[in-house]
Each structure stands twice: as structure tokens, then as C-alpha cells.
DSSP file (Angstrom, degrees, kcal/mol; ACC not computed):
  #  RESIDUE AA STRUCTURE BP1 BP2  ACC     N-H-->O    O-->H-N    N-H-->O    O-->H-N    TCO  KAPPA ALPHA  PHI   PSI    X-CA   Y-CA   Z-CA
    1    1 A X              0   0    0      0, 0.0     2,-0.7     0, 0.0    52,-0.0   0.000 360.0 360.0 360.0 122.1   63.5   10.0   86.6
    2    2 A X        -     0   0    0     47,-0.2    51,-0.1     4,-0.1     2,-0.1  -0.730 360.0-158.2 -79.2 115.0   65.8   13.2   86.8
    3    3 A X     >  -     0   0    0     -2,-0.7     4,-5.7     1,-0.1    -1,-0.0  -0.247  31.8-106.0 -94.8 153.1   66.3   14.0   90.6
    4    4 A X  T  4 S+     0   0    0      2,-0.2     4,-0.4     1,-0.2    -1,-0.1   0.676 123.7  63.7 -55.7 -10.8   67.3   17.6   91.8
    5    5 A X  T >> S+     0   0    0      2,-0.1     3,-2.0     3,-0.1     4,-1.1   0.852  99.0  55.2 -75.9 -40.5   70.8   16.2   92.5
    6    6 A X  H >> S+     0   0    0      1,-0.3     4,-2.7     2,-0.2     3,-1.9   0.995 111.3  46.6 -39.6 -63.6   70.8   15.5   88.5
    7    7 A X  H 3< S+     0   0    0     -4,-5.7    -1,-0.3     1,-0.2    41,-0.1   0.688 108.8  51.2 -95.1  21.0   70.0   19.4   88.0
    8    8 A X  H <4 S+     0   0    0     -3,-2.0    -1,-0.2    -4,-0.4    -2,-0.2   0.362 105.9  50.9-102.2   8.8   72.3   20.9   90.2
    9    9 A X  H << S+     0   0    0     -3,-1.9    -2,-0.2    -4,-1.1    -3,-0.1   0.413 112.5  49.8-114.4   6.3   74.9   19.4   89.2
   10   10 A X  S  < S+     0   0    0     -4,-2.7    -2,-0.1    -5,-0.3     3,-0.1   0.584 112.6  44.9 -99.2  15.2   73.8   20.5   85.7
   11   11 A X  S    S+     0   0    0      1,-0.1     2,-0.8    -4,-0.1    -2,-0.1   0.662 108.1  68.3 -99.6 -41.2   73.3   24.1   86.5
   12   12 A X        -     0   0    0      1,-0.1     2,-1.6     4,-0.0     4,-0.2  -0.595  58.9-175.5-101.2  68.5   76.7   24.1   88.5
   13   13 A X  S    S+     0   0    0     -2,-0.8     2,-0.5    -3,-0.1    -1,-0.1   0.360  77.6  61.7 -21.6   1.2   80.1   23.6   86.0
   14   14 A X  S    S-     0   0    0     -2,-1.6     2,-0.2     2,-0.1    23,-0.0  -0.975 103.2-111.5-154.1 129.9   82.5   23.4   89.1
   15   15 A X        -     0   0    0     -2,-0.5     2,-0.7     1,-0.1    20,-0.1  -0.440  45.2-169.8 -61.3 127.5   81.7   20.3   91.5
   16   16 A X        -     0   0    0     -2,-0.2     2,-1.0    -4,-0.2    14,-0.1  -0.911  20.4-119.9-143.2 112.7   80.3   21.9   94.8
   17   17 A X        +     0   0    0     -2,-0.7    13,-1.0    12,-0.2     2,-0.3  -0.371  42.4 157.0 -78.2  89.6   79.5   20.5   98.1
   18   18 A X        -     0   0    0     -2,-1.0     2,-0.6    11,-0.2    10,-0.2  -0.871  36.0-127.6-133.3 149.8   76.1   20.6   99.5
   19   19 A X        -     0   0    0     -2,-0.3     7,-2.0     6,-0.0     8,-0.7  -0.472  17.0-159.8 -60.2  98.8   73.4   19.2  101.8
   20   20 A X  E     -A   25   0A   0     -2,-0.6     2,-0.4     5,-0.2     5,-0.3  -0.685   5.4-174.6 -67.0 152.2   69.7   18.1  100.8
   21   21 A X  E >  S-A   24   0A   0      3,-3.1     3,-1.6    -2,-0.2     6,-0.0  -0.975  77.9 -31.7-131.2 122.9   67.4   17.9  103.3
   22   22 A X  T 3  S-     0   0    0     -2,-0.4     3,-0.1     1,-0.3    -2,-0.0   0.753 129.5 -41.3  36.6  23.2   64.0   16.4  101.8
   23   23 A X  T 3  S+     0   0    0      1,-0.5     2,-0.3   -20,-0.0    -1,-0.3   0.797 123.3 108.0  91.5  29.5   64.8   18.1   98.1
   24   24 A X  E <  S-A   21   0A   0     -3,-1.6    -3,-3.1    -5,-0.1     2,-0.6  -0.921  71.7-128.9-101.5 132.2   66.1   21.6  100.0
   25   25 A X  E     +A   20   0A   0     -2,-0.3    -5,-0.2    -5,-0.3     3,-0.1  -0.810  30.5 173.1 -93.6 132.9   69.2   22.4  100.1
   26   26 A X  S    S+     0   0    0     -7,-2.0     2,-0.2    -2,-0.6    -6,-0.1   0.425  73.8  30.7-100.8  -6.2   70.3   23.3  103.7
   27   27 A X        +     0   0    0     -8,-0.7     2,-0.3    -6,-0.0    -1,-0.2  -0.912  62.4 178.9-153.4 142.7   74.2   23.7  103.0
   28   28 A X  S    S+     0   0    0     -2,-0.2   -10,-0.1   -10,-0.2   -11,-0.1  -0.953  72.4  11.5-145.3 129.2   75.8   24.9   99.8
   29   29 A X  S    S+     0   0    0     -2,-0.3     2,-1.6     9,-0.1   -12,-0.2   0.558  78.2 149.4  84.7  24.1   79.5   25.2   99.5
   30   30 A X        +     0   0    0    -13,-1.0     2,-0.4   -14,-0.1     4,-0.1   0.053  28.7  97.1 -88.1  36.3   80.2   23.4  102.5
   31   31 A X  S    S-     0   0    0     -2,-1.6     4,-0.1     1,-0.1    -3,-0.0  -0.858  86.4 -94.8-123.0 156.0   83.8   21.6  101.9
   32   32 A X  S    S+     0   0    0     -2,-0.4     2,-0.5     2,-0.1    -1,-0.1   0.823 111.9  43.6 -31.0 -52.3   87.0   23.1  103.2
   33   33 A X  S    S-     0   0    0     -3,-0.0     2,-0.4     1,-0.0     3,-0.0  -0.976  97.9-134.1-116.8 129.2   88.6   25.2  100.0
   34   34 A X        -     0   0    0     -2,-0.5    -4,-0.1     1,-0.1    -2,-0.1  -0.749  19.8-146.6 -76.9 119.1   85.4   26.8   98.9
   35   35 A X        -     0   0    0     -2,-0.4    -1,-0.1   -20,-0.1     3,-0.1   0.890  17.9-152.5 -27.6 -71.0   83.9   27.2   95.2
   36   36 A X        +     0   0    0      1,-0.4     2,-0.5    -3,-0.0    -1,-0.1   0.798  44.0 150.6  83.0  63.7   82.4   30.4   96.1
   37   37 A X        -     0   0    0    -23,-0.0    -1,-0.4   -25,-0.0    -2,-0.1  -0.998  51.8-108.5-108.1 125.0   79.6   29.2   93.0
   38   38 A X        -     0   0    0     -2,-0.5     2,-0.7     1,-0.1    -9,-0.1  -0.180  26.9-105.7 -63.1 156.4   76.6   30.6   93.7
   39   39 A X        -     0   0    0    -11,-0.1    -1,-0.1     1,-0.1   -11,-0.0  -0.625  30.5-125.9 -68.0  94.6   73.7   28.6   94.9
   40   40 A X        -     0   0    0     -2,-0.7     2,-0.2   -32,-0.2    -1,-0.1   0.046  29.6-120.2 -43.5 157.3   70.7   27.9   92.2
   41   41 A X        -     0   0    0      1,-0.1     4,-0.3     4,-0.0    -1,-0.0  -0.450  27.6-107.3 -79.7 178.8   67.1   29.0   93.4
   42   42 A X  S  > S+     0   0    0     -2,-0.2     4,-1.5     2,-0.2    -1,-0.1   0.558 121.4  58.8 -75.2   0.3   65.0   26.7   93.6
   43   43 A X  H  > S+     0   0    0      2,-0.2     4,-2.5     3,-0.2     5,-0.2   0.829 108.8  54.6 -78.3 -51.5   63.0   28.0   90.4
   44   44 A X  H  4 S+     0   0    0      2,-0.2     4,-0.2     3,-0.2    -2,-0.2   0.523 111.1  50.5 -56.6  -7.0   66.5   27.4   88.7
   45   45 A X  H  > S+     0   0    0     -4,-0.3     4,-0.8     2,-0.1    -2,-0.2   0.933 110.1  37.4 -56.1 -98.6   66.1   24.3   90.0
   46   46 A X  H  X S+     0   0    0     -4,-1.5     4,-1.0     2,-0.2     5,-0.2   0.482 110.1  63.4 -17.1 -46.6   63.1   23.1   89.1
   47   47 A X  H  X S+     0   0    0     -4,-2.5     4,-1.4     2,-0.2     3,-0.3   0.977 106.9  50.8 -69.0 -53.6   63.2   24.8   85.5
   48   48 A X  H  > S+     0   0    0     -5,-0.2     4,-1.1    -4,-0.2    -2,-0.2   0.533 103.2  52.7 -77.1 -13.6   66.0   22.6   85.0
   49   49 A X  H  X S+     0   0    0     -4,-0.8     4,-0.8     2,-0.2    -1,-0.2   0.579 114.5  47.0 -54.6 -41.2   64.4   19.2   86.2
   50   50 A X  H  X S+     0   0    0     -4,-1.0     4,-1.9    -3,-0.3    -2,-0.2   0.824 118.0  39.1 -64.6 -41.5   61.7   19.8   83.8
   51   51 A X  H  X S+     0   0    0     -4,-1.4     4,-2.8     1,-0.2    -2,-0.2   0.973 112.0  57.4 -71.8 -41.4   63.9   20.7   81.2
   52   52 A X  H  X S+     0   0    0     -4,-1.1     4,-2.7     2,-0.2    -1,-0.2   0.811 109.8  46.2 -60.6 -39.8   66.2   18.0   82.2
   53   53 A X  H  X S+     0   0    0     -4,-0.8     4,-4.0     2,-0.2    -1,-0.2   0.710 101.7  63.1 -88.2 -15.5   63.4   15.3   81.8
   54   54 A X  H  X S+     0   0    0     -4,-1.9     4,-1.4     2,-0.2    -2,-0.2   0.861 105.9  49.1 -74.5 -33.0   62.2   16.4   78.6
   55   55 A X  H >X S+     0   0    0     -4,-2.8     4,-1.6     1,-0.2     3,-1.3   0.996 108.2  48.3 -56.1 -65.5   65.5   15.7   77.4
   56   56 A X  H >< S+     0   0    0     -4,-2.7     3,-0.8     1,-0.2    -2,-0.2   0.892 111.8  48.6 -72.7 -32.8   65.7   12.8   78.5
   57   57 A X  H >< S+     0   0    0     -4,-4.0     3,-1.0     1,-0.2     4,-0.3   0.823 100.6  66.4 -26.3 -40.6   61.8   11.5   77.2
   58   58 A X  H X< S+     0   0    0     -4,-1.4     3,-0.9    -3,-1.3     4,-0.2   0.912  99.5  47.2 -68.6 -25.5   62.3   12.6   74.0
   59   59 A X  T <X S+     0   0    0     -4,-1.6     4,-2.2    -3,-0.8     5,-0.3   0.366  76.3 109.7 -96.1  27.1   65.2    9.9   73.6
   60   60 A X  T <4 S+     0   0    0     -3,-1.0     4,-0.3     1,-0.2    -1,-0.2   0.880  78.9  54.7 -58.9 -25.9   62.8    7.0   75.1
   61   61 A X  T X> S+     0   0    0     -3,-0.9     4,-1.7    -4,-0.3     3,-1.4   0.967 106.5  51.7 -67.3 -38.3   62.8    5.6   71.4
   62   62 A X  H 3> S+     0   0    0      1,-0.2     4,-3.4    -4,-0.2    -1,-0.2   0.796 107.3  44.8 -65.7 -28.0   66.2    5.6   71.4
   63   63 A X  H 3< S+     0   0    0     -4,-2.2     5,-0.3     2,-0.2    -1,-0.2   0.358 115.6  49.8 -92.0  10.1   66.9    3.7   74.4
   64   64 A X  H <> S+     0   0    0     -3,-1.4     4,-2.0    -5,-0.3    -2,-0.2   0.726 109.7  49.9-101.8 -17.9   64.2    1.1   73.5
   65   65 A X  H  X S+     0   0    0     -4,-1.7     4,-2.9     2,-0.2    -2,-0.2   0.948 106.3  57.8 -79.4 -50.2   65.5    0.7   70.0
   66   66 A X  H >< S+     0   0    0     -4,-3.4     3,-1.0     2,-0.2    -3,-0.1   0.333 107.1  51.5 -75.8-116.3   69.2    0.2   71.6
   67   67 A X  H 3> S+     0   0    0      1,-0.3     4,-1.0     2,-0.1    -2,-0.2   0.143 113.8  41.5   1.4 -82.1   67.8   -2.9   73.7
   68   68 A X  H 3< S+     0   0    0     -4,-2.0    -1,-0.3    -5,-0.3    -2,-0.2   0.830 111.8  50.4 -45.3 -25.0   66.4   -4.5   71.0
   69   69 A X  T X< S+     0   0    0     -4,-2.9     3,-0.8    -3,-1.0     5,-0.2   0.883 106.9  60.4 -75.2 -33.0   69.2   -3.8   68.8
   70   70 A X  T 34 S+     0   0    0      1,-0.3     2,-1.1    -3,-0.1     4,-0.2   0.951 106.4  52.0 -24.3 -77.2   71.6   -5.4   71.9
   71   71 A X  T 3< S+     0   0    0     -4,-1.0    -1,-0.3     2,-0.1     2,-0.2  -0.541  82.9  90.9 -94.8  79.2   69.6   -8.6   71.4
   72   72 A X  S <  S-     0   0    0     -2,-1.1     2,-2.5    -3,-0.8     3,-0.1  -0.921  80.8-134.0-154.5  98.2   69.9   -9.1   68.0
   73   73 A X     >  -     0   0    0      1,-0.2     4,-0.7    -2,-0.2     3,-0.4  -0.458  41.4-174.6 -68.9  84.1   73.2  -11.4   67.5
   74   74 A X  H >>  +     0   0    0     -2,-2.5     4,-1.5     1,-0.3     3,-0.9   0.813  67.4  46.4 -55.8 -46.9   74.1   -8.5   64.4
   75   75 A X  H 3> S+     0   0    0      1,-0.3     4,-1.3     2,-0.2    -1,-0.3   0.491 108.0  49.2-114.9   8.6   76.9  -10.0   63.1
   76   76 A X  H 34 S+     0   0    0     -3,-0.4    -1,-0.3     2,-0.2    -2,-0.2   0.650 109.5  51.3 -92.3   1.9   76.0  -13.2   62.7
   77   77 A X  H XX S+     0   0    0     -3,-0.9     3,-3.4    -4,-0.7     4,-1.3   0.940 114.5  54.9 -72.0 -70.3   72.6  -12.3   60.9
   78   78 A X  H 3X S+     0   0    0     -4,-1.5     4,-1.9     1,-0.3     3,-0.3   0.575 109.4  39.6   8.9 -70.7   75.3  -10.3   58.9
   79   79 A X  H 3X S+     0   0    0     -4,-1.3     4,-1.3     1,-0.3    -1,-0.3   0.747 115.6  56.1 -79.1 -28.8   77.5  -13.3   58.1
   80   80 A X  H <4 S+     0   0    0     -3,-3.4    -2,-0.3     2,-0.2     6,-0.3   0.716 104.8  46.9 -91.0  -5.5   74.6  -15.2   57.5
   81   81 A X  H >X>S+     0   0    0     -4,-1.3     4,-3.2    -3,-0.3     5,-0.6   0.851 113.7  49.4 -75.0 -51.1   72.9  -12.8   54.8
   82   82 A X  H 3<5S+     0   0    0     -4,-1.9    -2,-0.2     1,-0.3    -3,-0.1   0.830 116.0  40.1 -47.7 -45.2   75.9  -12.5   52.9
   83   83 A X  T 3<5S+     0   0    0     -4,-1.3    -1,-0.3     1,-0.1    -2,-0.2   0.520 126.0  41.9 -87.4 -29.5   76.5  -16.2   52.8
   84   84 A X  T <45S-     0   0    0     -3,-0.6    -2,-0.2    -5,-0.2    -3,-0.1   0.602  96.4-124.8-106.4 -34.1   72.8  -16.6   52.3
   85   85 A X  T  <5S+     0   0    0     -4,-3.2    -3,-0.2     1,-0.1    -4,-0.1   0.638  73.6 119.4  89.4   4.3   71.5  -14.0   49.7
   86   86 A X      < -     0   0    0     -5,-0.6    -1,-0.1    -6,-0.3    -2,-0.1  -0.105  62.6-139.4 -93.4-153.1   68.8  -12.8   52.5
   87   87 A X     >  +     0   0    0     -3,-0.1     4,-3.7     2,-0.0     5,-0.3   0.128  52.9 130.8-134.4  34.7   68.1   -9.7   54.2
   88   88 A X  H  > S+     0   0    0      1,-0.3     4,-1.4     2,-0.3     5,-0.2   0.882  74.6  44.7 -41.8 -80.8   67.4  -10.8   57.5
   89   89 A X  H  > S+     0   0    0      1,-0.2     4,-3.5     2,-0.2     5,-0.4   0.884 112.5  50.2 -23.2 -60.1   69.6   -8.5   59.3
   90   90 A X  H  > S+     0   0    0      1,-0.2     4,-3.0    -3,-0.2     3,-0.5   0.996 109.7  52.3 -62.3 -56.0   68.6   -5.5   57.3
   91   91 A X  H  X S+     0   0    0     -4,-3.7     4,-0.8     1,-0.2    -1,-0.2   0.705 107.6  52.5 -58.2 -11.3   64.6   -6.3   57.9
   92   92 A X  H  X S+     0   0    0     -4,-1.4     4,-1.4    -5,-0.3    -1,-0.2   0.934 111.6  44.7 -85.2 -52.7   65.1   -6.6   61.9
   93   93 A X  H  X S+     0   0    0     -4,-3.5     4,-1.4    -3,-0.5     5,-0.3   0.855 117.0  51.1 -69.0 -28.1   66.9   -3.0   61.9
   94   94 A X  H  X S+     0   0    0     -4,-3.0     4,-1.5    -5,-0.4    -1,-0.2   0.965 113.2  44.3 -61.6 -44.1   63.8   -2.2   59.5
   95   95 A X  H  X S+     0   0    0     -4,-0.8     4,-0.9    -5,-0.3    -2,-0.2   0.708 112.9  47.9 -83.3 -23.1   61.4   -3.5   61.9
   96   96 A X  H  X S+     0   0    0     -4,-1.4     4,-2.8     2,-0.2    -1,-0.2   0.864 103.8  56.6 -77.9 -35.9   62.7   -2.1   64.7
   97   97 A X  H  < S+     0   0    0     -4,-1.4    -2,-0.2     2,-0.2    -3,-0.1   0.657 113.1  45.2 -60.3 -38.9   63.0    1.3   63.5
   98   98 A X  H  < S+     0   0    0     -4,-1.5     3,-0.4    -5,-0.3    -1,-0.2   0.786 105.1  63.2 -92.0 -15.5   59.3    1.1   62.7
   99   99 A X  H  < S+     0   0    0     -4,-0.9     2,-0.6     1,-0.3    -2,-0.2   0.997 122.3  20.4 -51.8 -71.5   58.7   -0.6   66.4
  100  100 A X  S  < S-     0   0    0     -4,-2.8     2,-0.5   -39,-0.1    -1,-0.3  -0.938  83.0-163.2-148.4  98.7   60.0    2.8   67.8
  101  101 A X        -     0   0    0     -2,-0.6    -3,-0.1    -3,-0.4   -40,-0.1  -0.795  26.7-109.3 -59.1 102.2   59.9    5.4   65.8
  102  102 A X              0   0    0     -2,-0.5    -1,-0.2     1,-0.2   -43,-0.0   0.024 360.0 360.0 -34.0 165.5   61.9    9.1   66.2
  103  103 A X              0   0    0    -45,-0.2    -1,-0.2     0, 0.0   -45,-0.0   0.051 360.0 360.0 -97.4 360.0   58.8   11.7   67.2
């Protein structure tokens, strides 16, 4: 879930010290040597939490695919197809790839 710290600090290039209060911010620039980077609204905000989570949805295949591909001992299917004649290996990355498909 992308939280509003997540998209202010991707609306704001230059690290900047500020207070939330319940998802408001109630201090913005508030450390000693000052940014002086303006403060997103909260529509800039918002826009960017939406936006921010659509990115990151769209790659749910991807992060389901790298699990499975994690537990898959690769390179010993690997050593064992070569050695073997199969295609073991290749048909798990097949089968996974068809598990979770790009959109």
C-alpha cells in the first residue's frame, strides 16, 4: 500500500523535514538549514498516491512470478536437464510465465 510518506517523498527531489499529523502535514521544512522546497498540496498529493499505486499494481505479476521463480532450485534443474536431455527447468519458467501473466 503506497502511504502519503511514499508520495512526498516522490514529489520532493531534495530530502525535506516534515510533520504528519493523521495524513496532514502540520510542519514542512522544519530542520535547522532549510530546503526552502515548496510544500505539495494535498491534490499533489493525492494525485501522486494514486498514481504511485498504479505503478506499483501493474507489477503484481511480476512480483508473484519472482517468488515462484526464488523457489525454484534454478540451477540445479539446469544441471540436471543438460545432464538429463529434459526440459524441466525451461517448462517451470514456462509454467510460471503462464501462472502470471504480463496485462
Amino acid at each position: 500500500m503506497i502511504t502519503i510518506t511514499d508520495a512526498i517523498n516522490s514529489l520532493v527531489s531534495t530530502k525535506t523535514a516534515y510533520y504528519l499529523d493523521d495524513g496532514v502535514i502540520t510542519g514542512w521544512d522544519i530542520s535547522e538549514v532549510k530546503t526552502n522546497v515548496t510544500q505539495p498540496t494535498k491534490a499533489e498529493i493525492d494525485a501522486e498516491v494514486i498514481r504511485l499505486q498504479a505503478v506499483y499494481d501493474a507489477q503484481d505479476y511480476a512480483r508473484k512470478r519472482k517468488a515462484k521463480y526464488d523457489a525454484l532450485n534454478q540451477f540445479e534443474l539446469i544441471s540436471d536437464d543438460s545432464i538429463n536431455g529434459t526440459t524441466t527447468h525451461k517448462d517451470a519458467i514456462v509454467a510460471i510465465k503462464a501462472e502470471f501473466p504480463k496485462p
